[in-house]
Legacy VTK file of the C-alpha trace (Angstrom):
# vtk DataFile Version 3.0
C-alpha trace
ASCII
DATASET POLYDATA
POINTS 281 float
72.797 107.564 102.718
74.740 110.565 104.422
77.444 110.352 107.188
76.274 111.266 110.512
79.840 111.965 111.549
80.772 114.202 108.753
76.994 116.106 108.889
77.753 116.752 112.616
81.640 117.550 112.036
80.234 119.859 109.221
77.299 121.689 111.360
79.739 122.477 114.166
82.476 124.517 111.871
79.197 125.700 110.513
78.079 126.900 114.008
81.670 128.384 114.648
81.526 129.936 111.281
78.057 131.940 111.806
78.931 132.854 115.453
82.349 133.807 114.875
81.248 135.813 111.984
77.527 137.242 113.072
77.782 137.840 116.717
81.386 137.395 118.455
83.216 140.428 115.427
80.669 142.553 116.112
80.676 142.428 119.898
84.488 142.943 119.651
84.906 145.302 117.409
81.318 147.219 117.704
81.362 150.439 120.094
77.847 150.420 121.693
78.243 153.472 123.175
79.031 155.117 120.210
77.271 152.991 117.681
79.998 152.597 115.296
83.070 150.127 114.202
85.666 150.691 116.478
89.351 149.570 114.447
87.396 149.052 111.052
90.144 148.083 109.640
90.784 144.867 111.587
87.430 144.026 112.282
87.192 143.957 108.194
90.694 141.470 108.434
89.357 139.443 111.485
86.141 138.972 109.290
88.027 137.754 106.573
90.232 135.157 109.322
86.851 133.357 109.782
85.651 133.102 106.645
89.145 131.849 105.219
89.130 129.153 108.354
85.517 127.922 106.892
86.844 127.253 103.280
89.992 125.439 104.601
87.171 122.889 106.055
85.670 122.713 102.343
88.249 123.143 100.022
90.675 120.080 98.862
93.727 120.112 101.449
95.989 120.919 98.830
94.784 124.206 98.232
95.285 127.251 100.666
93.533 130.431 100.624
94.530 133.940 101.169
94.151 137.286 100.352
95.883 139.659 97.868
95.264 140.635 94.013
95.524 138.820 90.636
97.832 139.210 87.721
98.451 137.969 84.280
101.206 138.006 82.213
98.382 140.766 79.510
99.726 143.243 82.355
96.372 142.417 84.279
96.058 143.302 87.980
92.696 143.234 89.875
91.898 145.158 93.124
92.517 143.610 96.181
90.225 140.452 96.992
89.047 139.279 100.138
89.355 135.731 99.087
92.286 133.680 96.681
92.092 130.090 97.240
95.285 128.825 95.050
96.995 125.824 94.519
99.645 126.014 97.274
102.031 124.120 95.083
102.484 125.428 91.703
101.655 129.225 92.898
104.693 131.502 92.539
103.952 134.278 95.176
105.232 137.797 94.734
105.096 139.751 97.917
105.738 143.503 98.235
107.438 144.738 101.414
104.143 145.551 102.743
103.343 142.546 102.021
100.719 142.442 99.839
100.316 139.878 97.528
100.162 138.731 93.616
98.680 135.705 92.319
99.208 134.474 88.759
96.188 133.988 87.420
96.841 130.479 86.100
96.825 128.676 88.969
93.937 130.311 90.739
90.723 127.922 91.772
88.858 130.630 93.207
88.344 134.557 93.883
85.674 135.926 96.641
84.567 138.960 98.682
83.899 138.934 101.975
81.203 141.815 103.797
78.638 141.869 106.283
75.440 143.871 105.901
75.576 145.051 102.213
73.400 147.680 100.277
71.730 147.215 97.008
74.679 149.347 95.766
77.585 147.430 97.240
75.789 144.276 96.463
76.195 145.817 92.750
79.302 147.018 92.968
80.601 144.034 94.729
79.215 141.597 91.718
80.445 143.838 88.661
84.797 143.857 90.821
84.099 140.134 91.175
83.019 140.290 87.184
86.527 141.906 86.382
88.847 139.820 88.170
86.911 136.395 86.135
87.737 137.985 83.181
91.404 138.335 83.605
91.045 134.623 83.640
90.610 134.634 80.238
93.834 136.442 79.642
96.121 133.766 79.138
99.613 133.892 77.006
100.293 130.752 77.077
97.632 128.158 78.273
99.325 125.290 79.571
97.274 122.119 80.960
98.692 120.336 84.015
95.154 118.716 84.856
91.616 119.528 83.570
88.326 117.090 84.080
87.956 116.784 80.350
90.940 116.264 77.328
91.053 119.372 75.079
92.310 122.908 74.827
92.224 125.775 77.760
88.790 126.986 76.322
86.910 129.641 79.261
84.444 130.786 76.765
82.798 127.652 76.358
84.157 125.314 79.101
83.321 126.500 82.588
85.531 124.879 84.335
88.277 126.806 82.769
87.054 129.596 84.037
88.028 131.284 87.470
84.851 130.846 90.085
83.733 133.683 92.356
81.734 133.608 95.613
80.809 136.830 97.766
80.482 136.008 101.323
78.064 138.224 103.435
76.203 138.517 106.567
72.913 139.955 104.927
71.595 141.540 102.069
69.989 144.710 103.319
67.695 145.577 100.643
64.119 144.140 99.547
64.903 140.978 97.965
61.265 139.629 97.249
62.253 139.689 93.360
65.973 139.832 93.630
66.451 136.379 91.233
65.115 138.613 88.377
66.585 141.832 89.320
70.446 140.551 89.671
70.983 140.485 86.048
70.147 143.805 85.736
73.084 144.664 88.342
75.303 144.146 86.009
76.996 146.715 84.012
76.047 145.593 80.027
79.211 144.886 79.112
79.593 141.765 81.575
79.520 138.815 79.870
76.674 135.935 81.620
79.728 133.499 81.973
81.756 135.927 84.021
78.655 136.190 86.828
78.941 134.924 90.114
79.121 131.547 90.700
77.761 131.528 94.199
76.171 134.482 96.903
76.506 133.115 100.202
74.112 135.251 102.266
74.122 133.824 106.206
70.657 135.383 107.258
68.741 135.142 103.608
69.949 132.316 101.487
72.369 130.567 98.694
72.447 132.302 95.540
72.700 129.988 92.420
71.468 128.327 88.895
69.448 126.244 87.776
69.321 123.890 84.618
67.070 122.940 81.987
66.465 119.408 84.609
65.461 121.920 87.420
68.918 121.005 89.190
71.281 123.402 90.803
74.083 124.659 89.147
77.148 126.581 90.416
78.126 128.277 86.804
76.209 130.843 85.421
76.562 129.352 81.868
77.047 125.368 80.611
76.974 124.294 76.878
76.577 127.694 75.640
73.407 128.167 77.657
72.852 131.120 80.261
71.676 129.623 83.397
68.580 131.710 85.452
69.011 132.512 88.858
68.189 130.488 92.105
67.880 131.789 95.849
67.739 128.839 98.228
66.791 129.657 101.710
66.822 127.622 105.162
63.018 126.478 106.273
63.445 124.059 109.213
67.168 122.286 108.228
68.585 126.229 109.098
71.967 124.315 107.064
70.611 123.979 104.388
71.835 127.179 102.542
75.648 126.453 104.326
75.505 122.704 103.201
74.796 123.359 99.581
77.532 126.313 99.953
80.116 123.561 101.334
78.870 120.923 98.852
79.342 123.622 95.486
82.514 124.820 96.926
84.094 121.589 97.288
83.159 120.781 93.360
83.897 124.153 92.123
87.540 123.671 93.125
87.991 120.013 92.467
86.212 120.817 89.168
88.765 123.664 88.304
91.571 123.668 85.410
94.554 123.381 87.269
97.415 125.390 84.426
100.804 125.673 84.216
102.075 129.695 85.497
104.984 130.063 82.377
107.791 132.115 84.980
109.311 133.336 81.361
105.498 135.109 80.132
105.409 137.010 83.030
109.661 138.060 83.055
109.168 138.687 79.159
112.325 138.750 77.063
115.698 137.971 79.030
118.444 139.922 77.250
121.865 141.258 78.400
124.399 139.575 80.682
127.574 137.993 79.445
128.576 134.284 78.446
131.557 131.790 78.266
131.578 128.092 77.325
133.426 125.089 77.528
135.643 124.526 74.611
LINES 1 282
281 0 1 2 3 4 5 6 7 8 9 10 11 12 13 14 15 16 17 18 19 20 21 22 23 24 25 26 27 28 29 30 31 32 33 34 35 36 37 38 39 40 41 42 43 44 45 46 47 48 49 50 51 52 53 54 55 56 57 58 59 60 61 62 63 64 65 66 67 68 69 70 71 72 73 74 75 76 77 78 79 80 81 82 83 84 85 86 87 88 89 90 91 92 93 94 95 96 97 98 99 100 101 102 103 104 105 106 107 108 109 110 111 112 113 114 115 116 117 118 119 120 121 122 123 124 125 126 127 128 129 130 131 132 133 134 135 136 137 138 139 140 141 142 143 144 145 146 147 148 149 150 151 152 153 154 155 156 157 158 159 160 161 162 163 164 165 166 167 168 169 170 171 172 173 174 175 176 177 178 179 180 181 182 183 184 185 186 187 188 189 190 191 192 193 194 195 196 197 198 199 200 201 202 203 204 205 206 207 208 209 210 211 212 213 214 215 216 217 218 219 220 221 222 223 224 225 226 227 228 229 230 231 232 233 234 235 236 237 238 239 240 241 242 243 244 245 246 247 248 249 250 251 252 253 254 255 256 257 258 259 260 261 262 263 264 265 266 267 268 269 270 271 272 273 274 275 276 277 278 279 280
């Protein structure tokens, strides 16, 4: 049994979430006279708005989302993403006057990029930035557990849900995709490890990239039990939610499912020397 009231709650911030997103930033910000992006810039930031309002609706309340880059205390930093979803209590935030911003990677439940109609090249280049910025997830100092679904050790290599997950939002992928499930691997620069893949492609005109296990189920991590995980596309036939509800659905579990660990202020300050001392006698 489903709830009606959350499946109609749920297709209307799925209705504002296409329109606002298909139709209503490209009438703004689209010159028709010209046939070009008028303010690129904030048409790419208004963009972003929507899609960050969407995953507020299917993300756990205690988690906000933003935008800004990724570091580690291993001197990581990734380019700028278009998505952070972060725990919004145990996230130390360092802003630059400009104010962009750095997230410490420990405390990270998600990464994503956000476009609208995408080349076969972007699409590539797109997958193998949102490849990187996994990997620096792997770059802990000191691992430090504050909550994880299982008991053990911090453990990304074999323990997905150690692991940073990473979506790409787009309007539409505008290249042939009538064998795209086996071509995507091969998108990948060789050095990309399977586990670091995308976890999810959420495409609003073609579909919900995924996995699928050995049971036929889908899967939002590219590898479980040591096992690399083939590709999925699921597409809308007469439900047109269906690609959107799974989307909400993996999201939700992708970020309840995620290690929560402990940002160690003193790893990323490094040695604390100097300054001068007096005591009680």
């Amino acid at each position: 049994m489903s709830s009606e009231i959350f499946n109609c709650l749920f297709r209307e911030r799925a209705d504002i979430f296409r329109a606002a997103f298909s139709t209503v930033s490209t009438d703004v910000f689209y010159d028709q006279e010209n046939k070009c992006l008028r303010h690129a810039g904030e048409y790419g930031m208004y963009r972003e708005s929507i899609v960050r309002d969407f995953l507020k609706f299917i993300t756990p309340r205690g988690l906000d989302v933003s935008t800004g880059f990724i570091i580690s205390a291993m001197e990581d930093v990734s380019t700028q993403c278009d998505i952070v979803i972060f725990d919004s209590k145990m996230t130390p935030m360092y802003e630059e006057g400009d104010r962009q911003r750095f997230f410490p990677i420990e405390s990270i439940f998600c990464v994503g990029e956000v476009k609208s109609k995408i080349s076969k090249l972007q699409f590539a280049d797109t997958l193998n930035k949102l490849a990187a910025v996994k990997a620096i997830g792997e770059r802990i100092k000191s691992p430090s557990v504050i909550r994880r679904m299982h008991p053990g050790n911090f453990d990304p290599v074999n323990y997905p849900f150690d692991l940073v997950p990473s979506v790409l939002i787009c309007q539409k992928l505008d290249f042939d995709l009538s064998n795209i499930e086996n071509e995507i691997d091969g998108m990948y620069s060789p050095d990309v490890q399977h586990r670091h893949k995308h976890n999810l492609i959420l495409s609003l005109s073609d579909g919900l990239f995924s996995y699928f296990g050995p049971d036929g189920l889908n899967v939002a991590y590219p590898m479980v039990k040591g096992a690399n995980l083939k590709h999925r596309i699921i597409w809308p036939g007469e439900n047109t939610y269906t690609h959107l509800q799974l989307f909400g659905s993996f999201m939700f579990m992708l970020t309840t499912h995620k290690t929560l660990l402990y940002p160690e202020f003193s790893d990323y300050l490094g040695g604390i020397d100097g300054g001068f001392k007096r005591e009680q006698a």
